[in-house]
C-alpha positions as CSV (number, residue, x, y, z in Angstrom):
1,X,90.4,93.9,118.6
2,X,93.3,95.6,120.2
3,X,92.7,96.3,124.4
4,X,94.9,98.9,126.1
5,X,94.5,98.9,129.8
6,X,96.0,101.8,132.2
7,X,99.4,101.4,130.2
8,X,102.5,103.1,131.8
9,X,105.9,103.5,130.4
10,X,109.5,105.4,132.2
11,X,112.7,106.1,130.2
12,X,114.6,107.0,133.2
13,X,113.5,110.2,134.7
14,X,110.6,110.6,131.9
15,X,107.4,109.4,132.0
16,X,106.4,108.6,128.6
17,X,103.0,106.7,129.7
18,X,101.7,107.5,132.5
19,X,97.6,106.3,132.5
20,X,96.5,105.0,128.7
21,X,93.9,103.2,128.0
22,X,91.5,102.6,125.0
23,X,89.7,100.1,123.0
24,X,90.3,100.1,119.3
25,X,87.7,97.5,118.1
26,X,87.4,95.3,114.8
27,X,85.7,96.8,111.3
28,X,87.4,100.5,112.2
29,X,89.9,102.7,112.2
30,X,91.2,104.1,115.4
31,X,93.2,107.8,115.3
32,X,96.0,108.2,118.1
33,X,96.2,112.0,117.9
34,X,98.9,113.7,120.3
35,X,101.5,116.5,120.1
36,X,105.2,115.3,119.7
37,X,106.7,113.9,122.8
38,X,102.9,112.7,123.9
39,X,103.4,109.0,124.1
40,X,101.7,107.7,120.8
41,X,104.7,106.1,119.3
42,X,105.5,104.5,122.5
43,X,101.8,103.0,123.1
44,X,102.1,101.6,119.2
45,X,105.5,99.7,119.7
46,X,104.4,98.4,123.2
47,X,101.1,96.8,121.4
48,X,103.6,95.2,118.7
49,X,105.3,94.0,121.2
50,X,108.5,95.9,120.8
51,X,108.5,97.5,124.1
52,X,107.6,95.8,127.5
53,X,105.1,97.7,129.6
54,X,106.1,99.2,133.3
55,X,102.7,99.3,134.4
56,X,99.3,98.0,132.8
57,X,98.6,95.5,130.0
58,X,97.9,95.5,126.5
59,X,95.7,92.6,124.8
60,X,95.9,91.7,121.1
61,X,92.3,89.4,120.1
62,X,92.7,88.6,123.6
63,X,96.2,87.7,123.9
64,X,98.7,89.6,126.0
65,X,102.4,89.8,124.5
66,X,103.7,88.9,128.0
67,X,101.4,85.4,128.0
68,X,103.1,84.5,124.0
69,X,104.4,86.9,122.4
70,X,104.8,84.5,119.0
71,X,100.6,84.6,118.8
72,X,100.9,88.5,119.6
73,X,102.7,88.5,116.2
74,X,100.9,86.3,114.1
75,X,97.8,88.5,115.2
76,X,99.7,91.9,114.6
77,X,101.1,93.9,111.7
78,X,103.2,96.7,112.8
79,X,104.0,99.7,110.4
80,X,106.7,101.4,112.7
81,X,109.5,102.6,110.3
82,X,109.9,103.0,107.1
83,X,113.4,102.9,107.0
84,X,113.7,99.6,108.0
85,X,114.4,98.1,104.7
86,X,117.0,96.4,102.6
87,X,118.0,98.2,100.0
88,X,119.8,95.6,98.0
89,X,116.1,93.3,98.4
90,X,113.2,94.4,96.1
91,X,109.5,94.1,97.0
92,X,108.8,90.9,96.3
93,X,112.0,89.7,97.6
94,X,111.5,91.5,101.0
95,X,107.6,90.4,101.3
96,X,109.1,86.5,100.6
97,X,112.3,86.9,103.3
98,X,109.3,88.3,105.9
99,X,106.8,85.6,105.2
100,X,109.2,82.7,105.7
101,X,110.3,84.4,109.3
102,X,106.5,84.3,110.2
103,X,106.5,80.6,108.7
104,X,104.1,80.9,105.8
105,X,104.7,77.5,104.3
106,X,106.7,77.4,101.1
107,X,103.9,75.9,98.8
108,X,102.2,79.3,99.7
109,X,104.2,81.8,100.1
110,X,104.6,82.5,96.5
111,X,101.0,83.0,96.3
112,X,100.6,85.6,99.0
113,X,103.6,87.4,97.9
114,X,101.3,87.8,94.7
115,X,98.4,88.5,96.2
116,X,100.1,91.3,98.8
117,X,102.4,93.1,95.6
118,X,98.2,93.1,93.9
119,X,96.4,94.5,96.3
120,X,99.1,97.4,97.0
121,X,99.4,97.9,93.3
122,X,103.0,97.4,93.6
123,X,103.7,95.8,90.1
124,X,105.5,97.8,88.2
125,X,108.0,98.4,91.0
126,X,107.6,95.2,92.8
127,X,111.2,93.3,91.0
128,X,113.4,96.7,91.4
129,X,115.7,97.1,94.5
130,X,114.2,99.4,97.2
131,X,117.3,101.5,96.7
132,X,116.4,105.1,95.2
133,X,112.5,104.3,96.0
134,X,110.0,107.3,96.5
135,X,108.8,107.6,99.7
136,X,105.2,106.1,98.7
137,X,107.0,103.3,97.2
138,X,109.2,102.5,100.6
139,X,105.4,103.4,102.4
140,X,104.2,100.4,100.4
141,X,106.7,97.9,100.4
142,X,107.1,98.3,104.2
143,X,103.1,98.1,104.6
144,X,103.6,94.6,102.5
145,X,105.7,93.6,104.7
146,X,103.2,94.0,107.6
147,X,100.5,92.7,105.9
148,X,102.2,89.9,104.6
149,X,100.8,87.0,107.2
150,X,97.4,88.3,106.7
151,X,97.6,89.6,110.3
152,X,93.8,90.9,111.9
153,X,94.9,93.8,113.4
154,X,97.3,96.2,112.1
155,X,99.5,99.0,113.5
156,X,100.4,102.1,111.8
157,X,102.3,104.7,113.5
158,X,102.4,108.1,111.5
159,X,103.0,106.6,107.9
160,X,101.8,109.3,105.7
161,X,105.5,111.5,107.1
162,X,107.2,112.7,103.6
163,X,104.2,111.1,101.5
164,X,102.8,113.0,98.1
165,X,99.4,114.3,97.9
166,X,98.7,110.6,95.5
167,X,100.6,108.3,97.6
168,X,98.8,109.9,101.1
169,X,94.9,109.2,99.1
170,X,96.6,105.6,97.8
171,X,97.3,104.8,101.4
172,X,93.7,106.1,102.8
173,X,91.8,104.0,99.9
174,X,94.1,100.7,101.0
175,X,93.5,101.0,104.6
176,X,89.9,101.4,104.0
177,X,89.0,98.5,102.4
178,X,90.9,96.5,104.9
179,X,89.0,98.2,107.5
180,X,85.7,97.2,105.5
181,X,86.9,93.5,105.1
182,X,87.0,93.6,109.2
183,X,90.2,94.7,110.3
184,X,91.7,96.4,113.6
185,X,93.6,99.6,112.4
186,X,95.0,101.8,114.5
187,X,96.7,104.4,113.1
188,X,98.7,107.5,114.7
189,X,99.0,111.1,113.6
190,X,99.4,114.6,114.0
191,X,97.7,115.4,111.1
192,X,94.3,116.5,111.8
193,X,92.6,116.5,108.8
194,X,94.3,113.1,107.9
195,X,92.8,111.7,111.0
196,X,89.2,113.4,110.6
197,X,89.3,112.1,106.9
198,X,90.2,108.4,107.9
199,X,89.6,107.4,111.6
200,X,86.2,106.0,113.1
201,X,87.1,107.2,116.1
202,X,90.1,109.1,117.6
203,X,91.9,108.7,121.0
204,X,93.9,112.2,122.3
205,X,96.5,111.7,124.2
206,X,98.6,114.0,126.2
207,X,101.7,114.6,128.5
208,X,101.1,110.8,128.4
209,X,97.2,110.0,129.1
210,X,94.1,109.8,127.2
211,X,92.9,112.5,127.7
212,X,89.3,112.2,125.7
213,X,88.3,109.7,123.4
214,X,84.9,109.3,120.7
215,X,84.0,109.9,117.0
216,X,85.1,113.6,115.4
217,X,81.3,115.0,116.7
218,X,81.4,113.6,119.9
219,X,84.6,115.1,120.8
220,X,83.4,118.8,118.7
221,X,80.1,118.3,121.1
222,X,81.8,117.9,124.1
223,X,84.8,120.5,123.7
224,X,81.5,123.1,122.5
225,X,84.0,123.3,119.6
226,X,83.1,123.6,116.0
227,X,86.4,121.7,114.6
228,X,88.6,118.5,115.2
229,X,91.1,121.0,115.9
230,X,89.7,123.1,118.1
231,X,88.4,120.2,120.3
232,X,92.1,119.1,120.3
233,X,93.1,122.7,121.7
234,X,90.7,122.0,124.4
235,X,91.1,118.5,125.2
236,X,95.3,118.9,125.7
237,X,95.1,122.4,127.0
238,X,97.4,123.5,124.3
239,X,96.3,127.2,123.6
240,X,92.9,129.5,123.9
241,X,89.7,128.2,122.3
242,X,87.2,130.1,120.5
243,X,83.6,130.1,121.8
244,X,81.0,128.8,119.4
């Protein structure tokens, strides 16, 4: 279960968090829906840990990253970049280099290297340098990565960007059966029809604040909105709304 309380974040003059809080709870999939610039990147690294907090607190299962930030990360698997790979390593080279830095003993790290490249149906790809790889594949092979200590709470900030139609329904499929196996996943987008497809509930955030928070027909019921869409409109104040 991943806690945000009344978290607050300034780059210099900019306020990139300036009140947000939600609960994203076990067994379900949590949208963080915003317009660019609204803080949801931000609020994801600060969970993993990669950004300290001005203001506020964030609790992983309980744990704070300011109280040990090594449990933070054995709890957490952060999806923040895609990019962040080596070219020259291939799948299964990168999932073994990750699991020895989060000290997976060596009897069984060749075993959940396996089982990872299996369950992300990596294969046929998983002994070819990540040089030249599709976007899904790079999607994948940094998801291993993140899933590779068999964290209970994962962390996905916008990863269907640049994904095909096949790779974007391979990546809603994975994500659910983790969520049905009991697992934390909060996951950020602009997409709204990715997030009404996939999320249990969805968090709107705005100019840096939650601004309303529920499952898709909550937030339609309250807005008096007939779409996910149109309650967004409403919700950030981003542009006239159509009476039902």
């Amino acid at each position: 279960m991943i806690e945000v309380h009344h978290l607050q974040k300034q780059f210099g003059a900019v306020a990139a968090l300036r009140d947000v809080s939600f609960l994203a709870p076990d067994g379900a999939i949590t949208g963080l829906v915003g317009a660019n610039g609204a803080g949801k990147s931000t609020t994801l690294r600060t969970i993993c840990g990669v950004l300290k907090p001005g203001g506020g607190q964030v609790r992983v299962d309980g744990i704070s990253p300011a109280d040990d930030p090594l449990a933070l990360q054995r709890r957490v698997g952060g999806l923040l970049d895609h990019a962040g790979l080596y070219s020259r390593l291939t799948p299964r080279e990168t999932l073994a280099f990750s699991g020895r830095l989060h000290g997976i003993p060596r009897r069984r790290l060749g075993e959940r290297v396996e089982e990872v490249i299996a369950f992300l149906g990596m294969q046929s790809v998983a002994d070819r340098p990540t040089l030249g790889f599709s976007q899904g594949e790079r999607m994948k092979t940094a998801l291993g990565r993140a899933l590779i200590h068999a964290p209970r709470n994962l962390v996905l900030d916008e990863p269907t960007n640049g994904l095909d139609v096949p790779s974007v329904r391979s990546l809603r499929l994975l994500l659910r059966r983790m969520r049905d196996a009991g697992a934390c996943i909060v996951f950020s987008s602009h997409v709204l029809d990715q997030v009404r497809e996939l999320c249990d509930r969805i968090v709107i955030v705005a100019h840096g604040r939650v601004v309303a928070e529920g499952a898709t027909g909550e937030l339609c019921g309250r807005a008096g909105v007939a779409t996910l869409e149109d309650a967004f409109m409403a919700f950030t104040g981003a542009g006239e709304v159509p009476s039902c």
